[in-house]
C-alpha positions, 0 to 999 in steps of 0.5 A: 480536510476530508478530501472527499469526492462526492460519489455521482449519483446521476450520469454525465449525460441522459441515461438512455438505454438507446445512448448506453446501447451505442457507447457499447456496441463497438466493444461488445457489451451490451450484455450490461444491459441485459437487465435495463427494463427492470431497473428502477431509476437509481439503479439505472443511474448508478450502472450508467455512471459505471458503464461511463466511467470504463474506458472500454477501448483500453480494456479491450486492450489490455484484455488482448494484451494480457498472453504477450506478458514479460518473460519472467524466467529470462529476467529471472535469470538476468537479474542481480541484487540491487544497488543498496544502502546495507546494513552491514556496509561499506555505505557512501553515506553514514547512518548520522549523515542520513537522518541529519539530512532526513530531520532537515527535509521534515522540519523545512515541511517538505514531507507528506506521508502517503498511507494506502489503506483501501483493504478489508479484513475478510481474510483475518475475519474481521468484517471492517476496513484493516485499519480499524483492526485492533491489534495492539498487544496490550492496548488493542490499539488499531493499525490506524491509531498506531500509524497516525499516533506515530506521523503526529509524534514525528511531527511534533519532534520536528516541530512541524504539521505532516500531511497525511494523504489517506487512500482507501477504496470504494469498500472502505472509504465510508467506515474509514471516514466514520471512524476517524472522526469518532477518535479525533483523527486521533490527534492529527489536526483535520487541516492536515488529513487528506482522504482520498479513494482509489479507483476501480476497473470491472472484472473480465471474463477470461474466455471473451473479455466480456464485463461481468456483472455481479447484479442486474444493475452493477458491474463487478469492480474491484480496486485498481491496485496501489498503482492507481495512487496518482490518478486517486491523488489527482482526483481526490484533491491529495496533489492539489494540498501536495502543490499548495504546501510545496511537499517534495517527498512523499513518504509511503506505507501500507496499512498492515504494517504497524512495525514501520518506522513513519517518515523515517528521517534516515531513510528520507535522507538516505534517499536526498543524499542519493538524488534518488527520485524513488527510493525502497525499504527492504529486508534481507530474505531468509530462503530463496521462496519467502513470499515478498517482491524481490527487489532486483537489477536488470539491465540496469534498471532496478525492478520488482519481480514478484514470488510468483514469478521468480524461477526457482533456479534464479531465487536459488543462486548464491554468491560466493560468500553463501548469501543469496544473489536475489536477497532484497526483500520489498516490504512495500515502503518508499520514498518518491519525489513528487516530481517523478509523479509529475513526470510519470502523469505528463508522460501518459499517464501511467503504470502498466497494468498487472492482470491476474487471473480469480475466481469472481462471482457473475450472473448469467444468462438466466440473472443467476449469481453463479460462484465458480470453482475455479479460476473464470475473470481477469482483474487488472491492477496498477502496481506503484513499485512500476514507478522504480523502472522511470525514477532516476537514481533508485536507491534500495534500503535495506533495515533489520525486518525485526524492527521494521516489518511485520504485516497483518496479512494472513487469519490465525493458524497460518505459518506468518503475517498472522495477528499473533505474529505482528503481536510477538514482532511488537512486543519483542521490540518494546522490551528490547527498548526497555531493556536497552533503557535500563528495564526489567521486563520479566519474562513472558509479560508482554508490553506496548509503547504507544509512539505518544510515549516514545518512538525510540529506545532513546525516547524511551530512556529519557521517559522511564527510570533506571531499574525499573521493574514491569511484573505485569502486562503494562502500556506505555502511554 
């Protein structure tokens, strides 16, 4: 079903300057009123449902809050690598241990794959939602073909309908829907797709606290992060068919990473094996600065400190056989247990929120939209990795990056995560199935295995003949 909910077109109560007036004035914004009398109608409706949507109280909050953040280089320093299934062990549990009881959980239907896919493509300059970004080497298939045509294949090597819970955002959403239909969802039953939209929290300006605006008659939204998930998935309609179908697990991954392995039966089992109620995939950083989350321990709890935060001389230390002490690269791939959600929301409700500090566009006093040069707003996100700290039993997985992940993140020219990176990251996998099937890729010529075709190097052997020759760009579908 498209879990959709519909977009208010009219305020939970009158839309009265004189209401709006005195729901603000306790909090100091009623400059979003600044352009009330010269609204029409509709506009006037919308920036009430905004202004009603905002809990101003928490904002206030958060906004006073944001200079008594944690003290990174001293969790730095305290930090150690996590517990973590290697791949390179010893491990408490064998890879064939795992995946039997991974295969186990997905036939019983006790697995629902959650895809977080609210991003644009603005900065690969692609003018859509990232899904619908072609990114197949030889086929140009989108990242959404990709990743759905992989759950459907999942699902029917298990014999069994996996949920697909889809969040996108605000700027996504419409297109995403469109598309989707247009190309059958591309083989997952419409029963068995939930979409969902993720909320949003205004913009601050950073020297008052103050809302901006980025029209008289809008505030300037953008999406409240990834962490936001439970409280879209409620809202959406996604946790009520999560009840109804009594998932347990819910598997998640990000739309840019064609490269993920969707419902991974070993990883799922890994994390059931462990008891674990959350459970991350990460790959081995080649240099102290790569640019991912490290996955760490602190005082016992196993937590994510970003790039940007991890002091140098912390990234830097090595352990006695020249490896890097902080070595867990987050790659943004999990597995929870619906019951940790369950838990987290009867407890308050929620993830801490992240501020950040950027560059958005405002009107000022004058109605002028002004374009700062540096740095003027405060944004809040919610981060779903702030699960790890509450989940009893954490466990770390680490896979082989070449296999697992490769992100489309960065425009042509950049050093990685650019669309010729994920594209070589693709087909070098592809010929090595082949390869490893009993191929002949010559070299140079780029190949694509679609996962209707096979999600495997087994599959892939059972599917082709011994010697076969590929001379020529080919797609395997």
């Amino acid at each position: 079903m498209l879990g959709m909910t519909a977009r208010p077109t009219t305020p939970t109560f009158a839309a009265t300057s004189e209401a709006l007036w005195a729901l603000l004035r306790p909090f100091g914004q009623e400059h979003l009123l600044a352009w009330w009398d010269r609204l029409s109608p509709n506009e006037r409706a919308d920036l009430a449902a905004q202004i009603q949507s905002v809990d101003f109280n928490r904002l206030g909050r958060l906004f006073r809050a944001q200079r008594t953040t944690e003290d990174w280089a001293a969790l730095s320093l305290r930090a150690e690598g996590p517990p973590a299934v290697r791949l390179r062990g010893p491990n408490p549990y064998s890879a064939a241990e795992a995946a039997a009881r991974g295969r186990e959980a997905l036939a019983a239907g006790r697995v629902g794959l959650v895809l977080v896919a609210g991003g644009q493509g603005t900065r690969l300059g692609f003018d859509h939602p990232k899904g619908l970004y072609p990114i197949g080497p030889v086929s140009k298939a989108s990242l959404f073909q990709i990743l759905i045509e992989k759950l459907v294949a999942v699902g029917r090597r298990n014999e069994v309908a996996i949920p697909l819970y889809l969040m996108t955002s605000p700027a996504t959403r419409q297109e995403t829907v469109e598309f989707l239909q247009a190309h059958d969802r591309f083989g997952l039953p419409e029963a068995d797709l939930t979409v969902f939209c993720q909320g949003t929290m205004p913009a601050v300006d950073a020297a008052n606290g103050k809302v901006l605006l980025e029209a008289p008659g809008g505030m300037a939204l953008s999406p409240d992060g990834h962490g936001g998930l439970l409280a879209a998935m409620d809202a959406g309609g996604a946790l009520a068919d999560v009840r109804r179908r009594g998932i347990e697990q819910l598997f998640y991954i990000q739309i840019d990473n064609p490269l993920a392995t969707v419902c991974d039966a070993r990883f799922i089992g890994y994390h059931l094996l462990a008891g674990s109620e959350m459970s991350t995939q990460v790959v081995a950083k080649q240099a102290p600065a790569d640019k991912v989350g490290n996955v760490v321990s602190i005082d016992g709890q196993v937590r994510i400190i970003e790039y940007i935060h991890l002091l140098k001389e912390a990234g830097e230390k090595r352990l006695a056989d020249g490896s890097l002490r902080l070595w867990a690269g987050n790659i943004a791939v999990h597995v929870f247990d619906v019951a940790l959600l369950r838990r987290t929301a009867a407890e308050g409700g929620g993830l801490p929120f992240h501020m950040a500090q950027k560059k958005v566009p405002y009107l000022d006093d004058q109605g002028r939209l002004v374009e700062p040069p540096t740095e003027n707003a405060i944004k809040f996100e919610q981060f779903i990795f702030d699960l790890l700290p509450a989940a009893r039993k954490p466990l770390v997985v680490e896979v082989d990056e070449a296999t697992h992940f490769a992100p489309l993140k960065n425009a042509p020219g950049d050093n990685r995560d650019t669309h010729e990176h994920v594209q070589t990251a693709m087909v070098a996998l592809h010929t090595d199935w082949l390869q490893q099937a009993g191929a002949h890729v010559a070299p140079g010529v780029p190949v694509e295995i679609s996962p209707r075709f096979a999600l495997d190097v087994e599959e892939v052997a059972r599917r082709i003949k011994p010697g076969l020759k590929v001379l020529r760009p080919t797609y395997f579908e």
